[in-house]
PyMOL Python script that loads the backbone (N, CA, C, O; Angstrom):
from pymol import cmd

cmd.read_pdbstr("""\
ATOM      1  N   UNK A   1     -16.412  18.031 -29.801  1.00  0.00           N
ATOM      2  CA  UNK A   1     -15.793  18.948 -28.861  1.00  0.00           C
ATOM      3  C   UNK A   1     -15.751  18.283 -27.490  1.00  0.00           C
ATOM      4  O   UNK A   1     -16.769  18.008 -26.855  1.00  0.00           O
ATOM      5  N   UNK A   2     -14.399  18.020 -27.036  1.00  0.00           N
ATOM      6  CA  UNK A   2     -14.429  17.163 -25.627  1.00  0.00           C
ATOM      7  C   UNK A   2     -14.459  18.403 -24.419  1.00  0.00           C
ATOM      8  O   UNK A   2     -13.803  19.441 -24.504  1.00  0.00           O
ATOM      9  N   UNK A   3     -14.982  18.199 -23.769  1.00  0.00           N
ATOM     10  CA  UNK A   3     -14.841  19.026 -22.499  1.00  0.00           C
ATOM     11  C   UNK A   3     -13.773  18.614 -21.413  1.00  0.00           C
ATOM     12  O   UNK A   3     -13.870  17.660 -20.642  1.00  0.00           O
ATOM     13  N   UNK A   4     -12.659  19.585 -21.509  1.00  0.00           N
ATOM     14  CA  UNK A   4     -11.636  18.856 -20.337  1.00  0.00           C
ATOM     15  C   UNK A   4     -11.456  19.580 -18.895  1.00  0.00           C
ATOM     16  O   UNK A   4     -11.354  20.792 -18.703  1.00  0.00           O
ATOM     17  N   UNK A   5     -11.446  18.960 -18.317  1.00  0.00           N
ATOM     18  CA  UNK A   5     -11.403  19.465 -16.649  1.00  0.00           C
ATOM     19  C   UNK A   5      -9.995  19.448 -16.074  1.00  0.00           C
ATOM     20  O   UNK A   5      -9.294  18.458 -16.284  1.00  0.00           O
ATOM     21  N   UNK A   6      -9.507  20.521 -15.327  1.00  0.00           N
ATOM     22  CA  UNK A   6      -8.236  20.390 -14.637  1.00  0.00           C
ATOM     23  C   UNK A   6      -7.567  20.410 -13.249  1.00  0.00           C
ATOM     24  O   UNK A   6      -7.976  21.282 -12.483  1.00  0.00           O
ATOM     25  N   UNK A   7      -6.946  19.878 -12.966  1.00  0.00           N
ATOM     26  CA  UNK A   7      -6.992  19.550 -11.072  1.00  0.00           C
ATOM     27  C   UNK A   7      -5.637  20.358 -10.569  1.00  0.00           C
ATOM     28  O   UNK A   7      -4.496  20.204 -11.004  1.00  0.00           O
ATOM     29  N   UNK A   8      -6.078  21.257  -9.537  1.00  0.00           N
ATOM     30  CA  UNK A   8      -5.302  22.129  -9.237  1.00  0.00           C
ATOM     31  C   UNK A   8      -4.268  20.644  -8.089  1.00  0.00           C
ATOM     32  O   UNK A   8      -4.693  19.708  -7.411  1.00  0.00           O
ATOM     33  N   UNK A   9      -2.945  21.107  -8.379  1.00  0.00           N
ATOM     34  CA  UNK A   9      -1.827  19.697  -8.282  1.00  0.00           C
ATOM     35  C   UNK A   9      -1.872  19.997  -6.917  1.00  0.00           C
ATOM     36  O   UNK A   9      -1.980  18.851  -6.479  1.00  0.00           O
ATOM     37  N   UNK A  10      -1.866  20.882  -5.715  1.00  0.00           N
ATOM     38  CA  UNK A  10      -1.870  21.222  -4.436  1.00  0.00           C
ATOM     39  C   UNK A  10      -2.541  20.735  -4.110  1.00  0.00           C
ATOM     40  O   UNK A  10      -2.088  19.951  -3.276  1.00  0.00           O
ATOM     41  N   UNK A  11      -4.369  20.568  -4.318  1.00  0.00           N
ATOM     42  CA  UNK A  11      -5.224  19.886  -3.484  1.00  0.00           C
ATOM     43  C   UNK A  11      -5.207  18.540  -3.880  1.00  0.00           C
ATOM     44  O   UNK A  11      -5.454  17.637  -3.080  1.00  0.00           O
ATOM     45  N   UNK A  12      -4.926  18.338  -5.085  1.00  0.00           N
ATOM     46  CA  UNK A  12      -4.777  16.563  -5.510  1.00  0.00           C
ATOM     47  C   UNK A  12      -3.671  16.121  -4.456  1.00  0.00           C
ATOM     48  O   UNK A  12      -3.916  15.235  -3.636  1.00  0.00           O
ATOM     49  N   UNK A  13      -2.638  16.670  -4.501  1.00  0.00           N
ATOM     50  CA  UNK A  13      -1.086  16.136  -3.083  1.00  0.00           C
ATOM     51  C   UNK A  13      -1.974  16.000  -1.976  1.00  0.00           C
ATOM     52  O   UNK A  13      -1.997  14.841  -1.563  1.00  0.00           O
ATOM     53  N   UNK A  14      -2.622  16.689  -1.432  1.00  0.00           N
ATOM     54  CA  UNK A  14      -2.975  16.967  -0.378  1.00  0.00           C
ATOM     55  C   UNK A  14      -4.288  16.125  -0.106  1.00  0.00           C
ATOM     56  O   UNK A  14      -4.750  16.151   1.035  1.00  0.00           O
ATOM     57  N   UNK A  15      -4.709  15.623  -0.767  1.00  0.00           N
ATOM     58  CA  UNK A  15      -6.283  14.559  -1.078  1.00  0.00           C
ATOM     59  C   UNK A  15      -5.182  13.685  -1.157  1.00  0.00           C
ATOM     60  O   UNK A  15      -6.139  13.011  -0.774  1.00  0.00           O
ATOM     61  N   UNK A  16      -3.975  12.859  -1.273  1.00  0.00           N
ATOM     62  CA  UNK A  16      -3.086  11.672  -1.384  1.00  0.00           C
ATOM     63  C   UNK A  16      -2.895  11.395   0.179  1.00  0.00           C
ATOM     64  O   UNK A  16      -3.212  10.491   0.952  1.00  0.00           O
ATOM     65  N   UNK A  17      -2.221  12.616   0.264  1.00  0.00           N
ATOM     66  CA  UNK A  17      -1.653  12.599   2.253  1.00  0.00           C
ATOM     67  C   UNK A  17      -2.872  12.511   2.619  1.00  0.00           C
ATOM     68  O   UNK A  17      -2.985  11.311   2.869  1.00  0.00           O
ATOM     69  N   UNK A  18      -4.102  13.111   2.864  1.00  0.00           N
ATOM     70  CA  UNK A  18      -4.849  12.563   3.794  1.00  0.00           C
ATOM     71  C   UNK A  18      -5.291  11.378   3.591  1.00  0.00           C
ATOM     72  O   UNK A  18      -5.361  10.784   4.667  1.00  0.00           O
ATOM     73  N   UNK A  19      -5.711  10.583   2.494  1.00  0.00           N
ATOM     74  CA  UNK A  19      -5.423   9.157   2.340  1.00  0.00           C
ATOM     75  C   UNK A  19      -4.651   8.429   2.879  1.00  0.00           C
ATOM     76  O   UNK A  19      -5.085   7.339   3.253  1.00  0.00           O
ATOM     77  N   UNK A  20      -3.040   8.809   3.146  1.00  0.00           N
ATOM     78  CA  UNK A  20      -2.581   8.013   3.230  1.00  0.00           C
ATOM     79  C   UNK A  20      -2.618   7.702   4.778  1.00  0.00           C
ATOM     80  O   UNK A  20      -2.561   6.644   5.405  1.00  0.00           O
ATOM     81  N   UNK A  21      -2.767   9.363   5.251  1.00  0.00           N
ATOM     82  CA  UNK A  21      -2.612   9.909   7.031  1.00  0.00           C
ATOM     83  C   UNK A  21      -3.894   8.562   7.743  1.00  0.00           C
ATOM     84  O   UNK A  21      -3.796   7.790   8.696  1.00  0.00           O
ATOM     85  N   UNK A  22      -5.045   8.814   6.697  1.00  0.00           N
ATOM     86  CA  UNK A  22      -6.658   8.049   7.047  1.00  0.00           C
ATOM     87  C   UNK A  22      -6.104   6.756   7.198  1.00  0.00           C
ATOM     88  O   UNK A  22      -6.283   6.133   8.244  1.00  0.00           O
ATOM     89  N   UNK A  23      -5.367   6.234   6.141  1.00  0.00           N
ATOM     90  CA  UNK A  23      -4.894   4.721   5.947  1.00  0.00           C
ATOM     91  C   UNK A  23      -3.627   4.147   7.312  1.00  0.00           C
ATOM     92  O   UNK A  23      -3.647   3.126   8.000  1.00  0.00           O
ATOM     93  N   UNK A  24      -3.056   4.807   7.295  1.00  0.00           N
ATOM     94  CA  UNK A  24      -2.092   4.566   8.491  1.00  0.00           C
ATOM     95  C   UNK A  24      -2.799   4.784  10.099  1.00  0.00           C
ATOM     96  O   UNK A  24      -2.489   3.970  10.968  1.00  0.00           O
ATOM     97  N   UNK A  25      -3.986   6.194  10.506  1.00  0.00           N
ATOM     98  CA  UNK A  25      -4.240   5.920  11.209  1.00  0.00           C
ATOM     99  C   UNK A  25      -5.383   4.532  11.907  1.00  0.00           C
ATOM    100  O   UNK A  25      -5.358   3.912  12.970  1.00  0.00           O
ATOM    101  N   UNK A  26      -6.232   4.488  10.788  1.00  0.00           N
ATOM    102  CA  UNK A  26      -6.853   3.514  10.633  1.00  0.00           C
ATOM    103  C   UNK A  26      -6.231   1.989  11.125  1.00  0.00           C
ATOM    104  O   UNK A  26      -6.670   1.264  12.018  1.00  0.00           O
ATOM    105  N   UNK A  27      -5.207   1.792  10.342  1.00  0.00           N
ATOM    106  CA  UNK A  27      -4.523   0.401  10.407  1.00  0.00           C
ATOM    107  C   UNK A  27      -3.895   0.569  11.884  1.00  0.00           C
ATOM    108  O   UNK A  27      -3.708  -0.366  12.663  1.00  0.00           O
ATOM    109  N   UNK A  28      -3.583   2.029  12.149  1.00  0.00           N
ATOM    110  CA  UNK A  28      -2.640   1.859  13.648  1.00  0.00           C
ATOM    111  C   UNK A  28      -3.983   1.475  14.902  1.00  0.00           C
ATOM    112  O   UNK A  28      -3.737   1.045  16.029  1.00  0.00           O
ATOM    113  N   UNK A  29      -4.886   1.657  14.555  1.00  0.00           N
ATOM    114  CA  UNK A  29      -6.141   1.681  15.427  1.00  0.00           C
ATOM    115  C   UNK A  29      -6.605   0.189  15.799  1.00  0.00           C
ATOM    116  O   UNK A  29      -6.778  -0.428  16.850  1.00  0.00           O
ATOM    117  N   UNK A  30      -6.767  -0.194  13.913  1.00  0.00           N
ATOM    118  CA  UNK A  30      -7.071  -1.729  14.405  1.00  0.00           C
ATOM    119  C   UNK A  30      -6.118  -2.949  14.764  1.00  0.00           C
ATOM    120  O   UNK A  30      -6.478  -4.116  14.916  1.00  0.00           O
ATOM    121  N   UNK A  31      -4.800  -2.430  14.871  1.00  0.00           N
ATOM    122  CA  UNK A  31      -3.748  -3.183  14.666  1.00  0.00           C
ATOM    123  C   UNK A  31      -3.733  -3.379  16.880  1.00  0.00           C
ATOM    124  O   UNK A  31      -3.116  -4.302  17.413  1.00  0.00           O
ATOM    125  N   UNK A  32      -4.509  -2.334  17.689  1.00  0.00           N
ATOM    126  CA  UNK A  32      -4.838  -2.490  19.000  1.00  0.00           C
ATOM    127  C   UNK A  32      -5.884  -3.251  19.244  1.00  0.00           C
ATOM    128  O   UNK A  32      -6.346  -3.141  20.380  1.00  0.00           O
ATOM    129  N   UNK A  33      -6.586  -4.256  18.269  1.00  0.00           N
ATOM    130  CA  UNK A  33      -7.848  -4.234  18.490  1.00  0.00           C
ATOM    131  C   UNK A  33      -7.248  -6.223  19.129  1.00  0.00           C
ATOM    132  O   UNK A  33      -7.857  -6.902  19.955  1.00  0.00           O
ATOM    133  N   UNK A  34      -5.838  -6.660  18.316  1.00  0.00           N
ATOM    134  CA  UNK A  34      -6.042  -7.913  19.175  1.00  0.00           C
ATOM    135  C   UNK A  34      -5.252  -7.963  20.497  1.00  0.00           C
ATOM    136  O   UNK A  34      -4.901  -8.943  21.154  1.00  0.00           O
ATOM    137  N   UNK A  35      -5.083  -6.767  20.694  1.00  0.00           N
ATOM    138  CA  UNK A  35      -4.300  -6.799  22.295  1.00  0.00           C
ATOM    139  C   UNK A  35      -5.781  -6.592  23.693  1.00  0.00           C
ATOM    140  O   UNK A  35      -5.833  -6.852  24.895  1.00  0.00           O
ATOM    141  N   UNK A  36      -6.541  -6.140  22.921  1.00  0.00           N
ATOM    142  CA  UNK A  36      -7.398  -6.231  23.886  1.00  0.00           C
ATOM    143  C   UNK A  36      -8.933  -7.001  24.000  1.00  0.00           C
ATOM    144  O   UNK A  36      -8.998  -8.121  23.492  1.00  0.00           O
ATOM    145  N   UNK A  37      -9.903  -6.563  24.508  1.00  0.00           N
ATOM    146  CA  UNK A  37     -11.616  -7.682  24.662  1.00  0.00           C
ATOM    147  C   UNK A  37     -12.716  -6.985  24.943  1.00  0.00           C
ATOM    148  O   UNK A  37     -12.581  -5.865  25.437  1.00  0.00           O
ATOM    149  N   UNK A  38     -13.880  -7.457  24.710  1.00  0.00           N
ATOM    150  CA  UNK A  38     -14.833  -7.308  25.319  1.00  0.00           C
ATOM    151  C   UNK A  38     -14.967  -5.430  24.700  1.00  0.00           C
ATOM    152  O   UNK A  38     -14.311  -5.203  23.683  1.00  0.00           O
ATOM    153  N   UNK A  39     -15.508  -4.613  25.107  1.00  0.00           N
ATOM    154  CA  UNK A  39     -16.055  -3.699  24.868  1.00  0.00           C
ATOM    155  C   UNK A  39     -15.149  -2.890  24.393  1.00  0.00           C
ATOM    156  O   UNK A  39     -15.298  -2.265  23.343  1.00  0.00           O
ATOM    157  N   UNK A  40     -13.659  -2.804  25.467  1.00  0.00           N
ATOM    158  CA  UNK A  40     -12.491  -1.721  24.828  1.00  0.00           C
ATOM    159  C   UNK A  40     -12.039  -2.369  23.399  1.00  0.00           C
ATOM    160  O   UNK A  40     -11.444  -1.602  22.641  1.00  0.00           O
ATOM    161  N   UNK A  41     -12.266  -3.715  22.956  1.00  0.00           N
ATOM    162  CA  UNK A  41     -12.137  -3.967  21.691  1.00  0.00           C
ATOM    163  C   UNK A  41     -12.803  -3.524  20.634  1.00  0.00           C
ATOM    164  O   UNK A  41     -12.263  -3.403  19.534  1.00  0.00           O
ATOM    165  N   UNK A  42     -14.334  -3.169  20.917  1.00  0.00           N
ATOM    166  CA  UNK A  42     -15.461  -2.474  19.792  1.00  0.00           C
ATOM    167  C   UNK A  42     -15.186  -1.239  20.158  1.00  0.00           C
ATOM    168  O   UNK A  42     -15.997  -0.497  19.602  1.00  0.00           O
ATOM    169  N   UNK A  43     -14.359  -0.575  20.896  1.00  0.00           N
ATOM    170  CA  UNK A  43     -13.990   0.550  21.018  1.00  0.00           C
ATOM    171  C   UNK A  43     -12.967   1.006  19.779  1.00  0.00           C
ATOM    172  O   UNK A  43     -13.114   2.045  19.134  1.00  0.00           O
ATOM    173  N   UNK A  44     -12.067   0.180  19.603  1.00  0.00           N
ATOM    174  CA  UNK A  44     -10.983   0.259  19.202  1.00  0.00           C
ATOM    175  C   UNK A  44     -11.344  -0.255  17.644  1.00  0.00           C
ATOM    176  O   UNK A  44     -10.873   0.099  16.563  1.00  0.00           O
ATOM    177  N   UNK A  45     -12.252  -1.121  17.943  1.00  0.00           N
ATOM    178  CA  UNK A  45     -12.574  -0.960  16.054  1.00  0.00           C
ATOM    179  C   UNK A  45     -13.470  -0.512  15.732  1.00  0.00           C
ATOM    180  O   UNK A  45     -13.997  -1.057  14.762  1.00  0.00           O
ATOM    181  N   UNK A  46     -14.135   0.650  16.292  1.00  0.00           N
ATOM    182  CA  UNK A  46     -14.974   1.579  15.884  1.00  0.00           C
ATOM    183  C   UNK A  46     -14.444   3.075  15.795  1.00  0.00           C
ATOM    184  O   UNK A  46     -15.032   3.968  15.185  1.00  0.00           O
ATOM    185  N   UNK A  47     -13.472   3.193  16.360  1.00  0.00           N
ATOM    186  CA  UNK A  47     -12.524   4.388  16.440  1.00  0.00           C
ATOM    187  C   UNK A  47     -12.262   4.118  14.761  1.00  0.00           C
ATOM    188  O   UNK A  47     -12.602   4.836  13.821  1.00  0.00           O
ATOM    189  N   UNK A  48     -11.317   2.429  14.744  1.00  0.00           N
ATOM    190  CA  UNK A  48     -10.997   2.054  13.293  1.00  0.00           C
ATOM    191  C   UNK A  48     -11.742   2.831  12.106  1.00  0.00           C
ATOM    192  O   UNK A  48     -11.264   3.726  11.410  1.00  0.00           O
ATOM    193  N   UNK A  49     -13.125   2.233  12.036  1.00  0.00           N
ATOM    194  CA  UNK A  49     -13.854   2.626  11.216  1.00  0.00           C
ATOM    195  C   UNK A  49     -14.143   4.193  11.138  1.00  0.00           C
ATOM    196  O   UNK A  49     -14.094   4.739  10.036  1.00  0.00           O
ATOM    197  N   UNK A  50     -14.397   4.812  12.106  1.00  0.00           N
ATOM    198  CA  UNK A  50     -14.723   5.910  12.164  1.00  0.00           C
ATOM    199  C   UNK A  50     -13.380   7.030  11.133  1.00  0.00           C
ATOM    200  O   UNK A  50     -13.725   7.741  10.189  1.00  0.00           O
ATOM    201  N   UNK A  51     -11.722   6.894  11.697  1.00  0.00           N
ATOM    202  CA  UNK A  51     -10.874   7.273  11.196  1.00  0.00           C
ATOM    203  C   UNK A  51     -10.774   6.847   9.762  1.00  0.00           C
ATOM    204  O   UNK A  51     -10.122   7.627   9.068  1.00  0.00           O
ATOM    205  N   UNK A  52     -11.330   5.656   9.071  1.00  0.00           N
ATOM    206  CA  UNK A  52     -10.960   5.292   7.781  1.00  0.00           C
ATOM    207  C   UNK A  52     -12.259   5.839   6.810  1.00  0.00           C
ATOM    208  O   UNK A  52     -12.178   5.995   5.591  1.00  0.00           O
ATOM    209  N   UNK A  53     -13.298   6.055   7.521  1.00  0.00           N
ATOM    210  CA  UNK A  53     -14.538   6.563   6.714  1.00  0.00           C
ATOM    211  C   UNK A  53     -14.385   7.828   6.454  1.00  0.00           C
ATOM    212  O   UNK A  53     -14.700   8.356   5.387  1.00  0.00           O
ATOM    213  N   UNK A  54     -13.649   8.669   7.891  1.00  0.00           N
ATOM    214  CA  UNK A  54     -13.681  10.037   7.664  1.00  0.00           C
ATOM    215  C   UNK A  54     -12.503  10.342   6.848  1.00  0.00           C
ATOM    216  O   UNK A  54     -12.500  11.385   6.195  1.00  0.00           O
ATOM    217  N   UNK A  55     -11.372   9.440   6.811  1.00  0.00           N
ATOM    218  CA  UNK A  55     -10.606  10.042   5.978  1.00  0.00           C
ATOM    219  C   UNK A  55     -11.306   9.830   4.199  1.00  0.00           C
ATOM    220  O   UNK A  55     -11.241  10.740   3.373  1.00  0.00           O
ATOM    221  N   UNK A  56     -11.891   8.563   3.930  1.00  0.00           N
ATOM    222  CA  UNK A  56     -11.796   8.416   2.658  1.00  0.00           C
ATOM    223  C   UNK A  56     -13.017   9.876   2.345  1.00  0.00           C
ATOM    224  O   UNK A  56     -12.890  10.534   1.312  1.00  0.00           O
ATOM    225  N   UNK A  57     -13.910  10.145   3.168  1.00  0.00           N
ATOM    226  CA  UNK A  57     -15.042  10.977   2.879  1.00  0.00           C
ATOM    227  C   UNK A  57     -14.327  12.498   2.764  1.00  0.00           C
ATOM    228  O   UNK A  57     -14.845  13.380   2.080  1.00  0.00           O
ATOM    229  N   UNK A  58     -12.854  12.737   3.645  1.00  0.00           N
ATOM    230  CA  UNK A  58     -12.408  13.946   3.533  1.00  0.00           C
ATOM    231  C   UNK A  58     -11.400  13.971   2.215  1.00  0.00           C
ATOM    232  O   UNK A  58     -11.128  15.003   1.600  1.00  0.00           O
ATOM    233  N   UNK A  59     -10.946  12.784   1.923  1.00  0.00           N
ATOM    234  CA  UNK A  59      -9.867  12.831   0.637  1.00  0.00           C
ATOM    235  C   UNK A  59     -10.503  13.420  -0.439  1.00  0.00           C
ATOM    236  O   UNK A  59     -10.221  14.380  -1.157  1.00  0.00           O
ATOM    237  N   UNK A  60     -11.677  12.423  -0.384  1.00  0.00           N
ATOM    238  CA  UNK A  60     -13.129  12.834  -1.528  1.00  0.00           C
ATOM    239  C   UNK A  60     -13.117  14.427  -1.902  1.00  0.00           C
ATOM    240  O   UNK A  60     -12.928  15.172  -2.864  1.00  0.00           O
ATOM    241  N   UNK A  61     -13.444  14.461  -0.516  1.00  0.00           N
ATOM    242  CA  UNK A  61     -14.008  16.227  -0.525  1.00  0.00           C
ATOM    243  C   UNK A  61     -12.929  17.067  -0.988  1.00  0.00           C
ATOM    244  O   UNK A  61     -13.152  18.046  -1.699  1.00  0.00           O
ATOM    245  N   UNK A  62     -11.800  16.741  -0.628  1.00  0.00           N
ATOM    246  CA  UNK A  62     -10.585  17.697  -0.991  1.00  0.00           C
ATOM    247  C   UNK A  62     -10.487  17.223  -2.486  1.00  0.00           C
ATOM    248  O   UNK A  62     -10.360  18.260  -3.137  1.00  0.00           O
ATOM    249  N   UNK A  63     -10.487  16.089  -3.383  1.00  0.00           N
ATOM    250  CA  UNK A  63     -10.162  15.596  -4.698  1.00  0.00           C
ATOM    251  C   UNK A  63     -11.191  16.634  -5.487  1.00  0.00           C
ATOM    252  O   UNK A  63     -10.853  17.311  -6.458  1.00  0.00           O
ATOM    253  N   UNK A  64     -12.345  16.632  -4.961  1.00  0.00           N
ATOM    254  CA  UNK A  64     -13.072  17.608  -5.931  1.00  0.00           C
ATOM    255  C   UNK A  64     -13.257  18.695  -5.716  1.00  0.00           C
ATOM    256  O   UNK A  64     -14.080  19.243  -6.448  1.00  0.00           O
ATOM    257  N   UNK A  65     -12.789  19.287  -4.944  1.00  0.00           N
ATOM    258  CA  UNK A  65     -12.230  20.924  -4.224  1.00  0.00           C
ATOM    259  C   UNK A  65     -11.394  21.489  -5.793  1.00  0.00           C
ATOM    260  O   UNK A  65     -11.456  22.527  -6.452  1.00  0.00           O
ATOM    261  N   UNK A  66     -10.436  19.870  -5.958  1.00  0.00           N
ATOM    262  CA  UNK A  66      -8.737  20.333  -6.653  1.00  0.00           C
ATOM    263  C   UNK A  66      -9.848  19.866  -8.504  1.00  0.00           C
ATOM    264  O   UNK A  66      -9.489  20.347  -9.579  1.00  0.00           O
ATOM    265  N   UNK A  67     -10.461  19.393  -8.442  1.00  0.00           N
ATOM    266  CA  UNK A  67     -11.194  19.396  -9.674  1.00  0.00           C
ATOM    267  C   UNK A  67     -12.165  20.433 -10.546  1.00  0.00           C
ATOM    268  O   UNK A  67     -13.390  20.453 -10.426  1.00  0.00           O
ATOM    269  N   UNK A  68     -11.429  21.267 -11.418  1.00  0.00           N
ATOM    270  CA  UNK A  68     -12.159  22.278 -12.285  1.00  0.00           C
ATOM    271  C   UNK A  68     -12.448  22.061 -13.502  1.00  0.00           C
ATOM    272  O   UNK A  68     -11.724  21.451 -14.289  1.00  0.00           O
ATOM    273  N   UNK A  69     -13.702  22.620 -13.787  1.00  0.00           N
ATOM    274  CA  UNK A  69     -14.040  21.902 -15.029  1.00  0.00           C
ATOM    275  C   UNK A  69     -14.668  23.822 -15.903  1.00  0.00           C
ATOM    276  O   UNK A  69     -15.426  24.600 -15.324  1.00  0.00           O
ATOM    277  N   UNK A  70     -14.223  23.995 -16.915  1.00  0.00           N
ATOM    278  CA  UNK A  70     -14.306  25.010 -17.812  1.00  0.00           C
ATOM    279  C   UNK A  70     -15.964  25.565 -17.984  1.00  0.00           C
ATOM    280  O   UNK A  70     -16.819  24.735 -18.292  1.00  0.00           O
ATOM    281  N   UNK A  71     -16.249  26.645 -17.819  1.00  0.00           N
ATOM    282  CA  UNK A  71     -17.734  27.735 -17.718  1.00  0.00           C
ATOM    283  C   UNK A  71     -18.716  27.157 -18.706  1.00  0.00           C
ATOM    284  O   UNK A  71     -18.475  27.373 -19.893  1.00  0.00           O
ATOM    285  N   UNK A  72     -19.803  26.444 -18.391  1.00  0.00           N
ATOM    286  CA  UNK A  72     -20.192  26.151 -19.495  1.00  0.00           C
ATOM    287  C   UNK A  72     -21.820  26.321 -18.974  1.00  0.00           C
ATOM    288  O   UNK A  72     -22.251  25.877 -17.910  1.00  0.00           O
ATOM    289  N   UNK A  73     -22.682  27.148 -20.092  1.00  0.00           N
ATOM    290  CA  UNK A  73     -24.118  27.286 -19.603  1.00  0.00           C
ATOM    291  C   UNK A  73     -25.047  26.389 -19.463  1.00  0.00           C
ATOM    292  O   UNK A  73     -25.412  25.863 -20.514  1.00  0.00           O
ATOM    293  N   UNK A  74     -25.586  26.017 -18.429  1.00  0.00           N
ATOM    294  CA  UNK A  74     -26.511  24.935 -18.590  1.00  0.00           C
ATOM    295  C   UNK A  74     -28.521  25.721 -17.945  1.00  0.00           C
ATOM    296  O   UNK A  74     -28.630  26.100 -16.779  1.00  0.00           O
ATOM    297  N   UNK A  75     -29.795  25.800 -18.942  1.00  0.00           N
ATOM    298  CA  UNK A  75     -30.439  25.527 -18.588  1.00  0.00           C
ATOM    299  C   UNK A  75     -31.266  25.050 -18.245  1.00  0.00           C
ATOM    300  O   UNK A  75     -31.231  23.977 -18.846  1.00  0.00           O
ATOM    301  N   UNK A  76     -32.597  25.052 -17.277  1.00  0.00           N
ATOM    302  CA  UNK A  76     -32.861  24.067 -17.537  1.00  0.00           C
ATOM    303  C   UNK A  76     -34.631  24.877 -16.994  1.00  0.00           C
ATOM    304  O   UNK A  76     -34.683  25.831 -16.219  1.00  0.00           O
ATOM    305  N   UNK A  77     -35.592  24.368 -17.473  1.00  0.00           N
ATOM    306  CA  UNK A  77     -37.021  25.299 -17.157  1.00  0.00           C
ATOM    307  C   UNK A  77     -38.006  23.769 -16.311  1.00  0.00           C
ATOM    308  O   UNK A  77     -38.578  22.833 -16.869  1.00  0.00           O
ATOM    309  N   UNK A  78     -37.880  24.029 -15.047  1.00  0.00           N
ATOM    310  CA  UNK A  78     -38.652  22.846 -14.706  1.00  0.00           C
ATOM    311  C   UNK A  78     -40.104  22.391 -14.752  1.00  0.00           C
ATOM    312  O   UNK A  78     -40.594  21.275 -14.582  1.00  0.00           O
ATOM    313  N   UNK A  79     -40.488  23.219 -14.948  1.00  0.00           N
ATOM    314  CA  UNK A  79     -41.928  23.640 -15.097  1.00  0.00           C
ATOM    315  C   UNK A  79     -41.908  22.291 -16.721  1.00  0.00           C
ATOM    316  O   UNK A  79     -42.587  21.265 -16.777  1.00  0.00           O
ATOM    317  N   UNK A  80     -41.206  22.650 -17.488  1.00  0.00           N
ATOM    318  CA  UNK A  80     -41.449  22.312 -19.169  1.00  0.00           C
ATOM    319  C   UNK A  80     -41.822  20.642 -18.846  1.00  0.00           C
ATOM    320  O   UNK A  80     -43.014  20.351 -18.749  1.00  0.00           O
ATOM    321  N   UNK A  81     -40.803  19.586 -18.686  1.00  0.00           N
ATOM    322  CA  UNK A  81     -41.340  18.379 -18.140  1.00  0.00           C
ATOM    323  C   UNK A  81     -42.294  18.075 -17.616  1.00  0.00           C
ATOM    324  O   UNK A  81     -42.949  17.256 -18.261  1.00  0.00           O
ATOM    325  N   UNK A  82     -42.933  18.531 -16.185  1.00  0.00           N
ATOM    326  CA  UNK A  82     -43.989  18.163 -15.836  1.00  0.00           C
ATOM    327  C   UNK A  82     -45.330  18.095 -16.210  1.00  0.00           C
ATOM    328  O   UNK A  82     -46.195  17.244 -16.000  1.00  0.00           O
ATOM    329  N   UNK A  83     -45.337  19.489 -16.991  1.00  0.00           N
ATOM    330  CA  UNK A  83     -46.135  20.155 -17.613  1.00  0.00           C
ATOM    331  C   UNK A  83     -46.550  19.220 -19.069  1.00  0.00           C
ATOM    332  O   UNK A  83     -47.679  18.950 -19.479  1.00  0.00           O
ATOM    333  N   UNK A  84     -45.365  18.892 -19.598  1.00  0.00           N
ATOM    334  CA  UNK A  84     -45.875  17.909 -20.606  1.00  0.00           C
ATOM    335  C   UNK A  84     -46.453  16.678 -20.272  1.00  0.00           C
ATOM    336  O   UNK A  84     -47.365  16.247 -20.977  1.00  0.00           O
ATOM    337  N   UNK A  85     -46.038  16.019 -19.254  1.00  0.00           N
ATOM    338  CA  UNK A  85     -46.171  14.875 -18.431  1.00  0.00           C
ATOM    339  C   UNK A  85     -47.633  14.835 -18.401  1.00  0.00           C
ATOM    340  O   UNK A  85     -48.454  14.018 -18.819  1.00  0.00           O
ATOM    341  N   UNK A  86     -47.730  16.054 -17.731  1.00  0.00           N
ATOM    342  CA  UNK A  86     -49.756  16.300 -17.355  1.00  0.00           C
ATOM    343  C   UNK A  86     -50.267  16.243 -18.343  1.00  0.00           C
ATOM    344  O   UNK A  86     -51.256  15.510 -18.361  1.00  0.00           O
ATOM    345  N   UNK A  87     -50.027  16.697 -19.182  1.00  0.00           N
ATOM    346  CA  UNK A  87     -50.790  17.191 -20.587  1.00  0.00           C
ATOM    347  C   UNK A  87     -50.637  15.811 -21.251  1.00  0.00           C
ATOM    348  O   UNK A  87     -51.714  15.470 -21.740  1.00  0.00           O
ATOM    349  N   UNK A  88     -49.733  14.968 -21.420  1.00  0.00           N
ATOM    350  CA  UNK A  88     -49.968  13.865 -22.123  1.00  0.00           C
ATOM    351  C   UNK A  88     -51.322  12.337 -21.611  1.00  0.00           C
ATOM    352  O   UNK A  88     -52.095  11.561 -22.173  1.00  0.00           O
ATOM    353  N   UNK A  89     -50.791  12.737 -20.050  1.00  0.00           N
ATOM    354  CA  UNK A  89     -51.767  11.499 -19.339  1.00  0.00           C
ATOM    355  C   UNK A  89     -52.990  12.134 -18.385  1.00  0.00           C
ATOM    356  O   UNK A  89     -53.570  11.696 -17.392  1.00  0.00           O
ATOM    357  N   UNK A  90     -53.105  13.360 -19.145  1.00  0.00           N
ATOM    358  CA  UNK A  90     -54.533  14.024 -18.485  1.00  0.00           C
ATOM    359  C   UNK A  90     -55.971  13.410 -18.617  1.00  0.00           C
ATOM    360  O   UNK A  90     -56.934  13.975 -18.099  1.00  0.00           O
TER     361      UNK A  90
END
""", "prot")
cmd.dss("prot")
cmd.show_as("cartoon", "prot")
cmd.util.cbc("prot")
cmd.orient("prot")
């Protein structure tokens, strides 16, 4: 029995564009970085980084927003592991 998961197609589009929005602003950021020096340059490629991390970390977040996966029960008693754990190397 395979378990299949399904991605609502709105937030998957929308996890693409901000990729792509992250990717273009990113490149437009560091693409200033050889016109200028000295400090306004680590300015400008830290802006870089900052825009390309947050986009890939927000695409993320939106990709598994658009990712559903079907009701399925899981338990779990934490107590049971440890408890054996002790009991074996007591």
């Amino acid at each position: 029995m395979a378990i299949v998961g399904t991605y609502d197609i709105v937030l998957a589009l929308l996890s693409i564009l901000i990729a792509i929005f992250a990717s273009y602003t990113a490149l437009d950021l560091a693409g200033r970085i050889h016109a200028s020096s000295g400090i306004t340059r680590r300015m400008w490629l830290s802006a870089a980084a900052v825009a390309m991390g947050g986009g890939i970390w927000a695409m993320h977040f939106v990709a598994m927003l658009a990712f559903s996966m079907p009701s399925m029960t899981v338990s779990y008693d934490p107590a049971s592991p440890s408890y054996r754990c002790w009991w074996r190397y007591r």
